[in-house]
C-alpha positions, 0 to 999 in steps of 0.5 A: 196660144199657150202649147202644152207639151204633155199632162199627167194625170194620175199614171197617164200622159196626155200629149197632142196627138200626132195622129190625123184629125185627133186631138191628143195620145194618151199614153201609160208607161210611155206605151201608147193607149189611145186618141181622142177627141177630133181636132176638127170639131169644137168641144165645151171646154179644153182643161188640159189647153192645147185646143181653147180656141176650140171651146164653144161653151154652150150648155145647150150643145153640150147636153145634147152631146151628153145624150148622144154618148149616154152609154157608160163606157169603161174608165180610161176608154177614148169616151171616157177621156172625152168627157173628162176633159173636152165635155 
């Protein structure tokens, strides 16, 4: 398993979490903004890589997680993460 230190996107830093049962910290400015993702549950498709062996990739379960997080959050919120780069 490859682990990944941190990874950039745009003027944020996304590193493994070191909280309880997430999967990664963003960061901005090295200042702590939020976690997302759970590190107990499988997601479509990890493109940062520290959790692959978590991917499911069913499209199926997919749109039905879409369904149920249809609300439009604020860019750069936890969901908003989420989406970009776990679903």
């Amino acid at each position: 398993m490859m682990l990944l230190y941190m990874f950039k996107y745009y003027s944020y830093v996304i590193k493994p979490s070191t909280r309880k049962n997430k999967k990664y910290d963003v960061y901005k400015k090295e200042k702590y903004l939020l976690s997302f993702g759970d590190s107990r549950y499988k997601h479509y498709i990890d493109k940062i890589g520290h959790y692959k062996e978590l991917d499911h990739n069913d499209k199926e379960r997919r749109a039905r997680y879409y369904k149920r997080h249809s609300k439009d959050y604020p860019k750069y919120s936890a969901d908003w993460f989420s989406k970009k780069f776990l679903w």
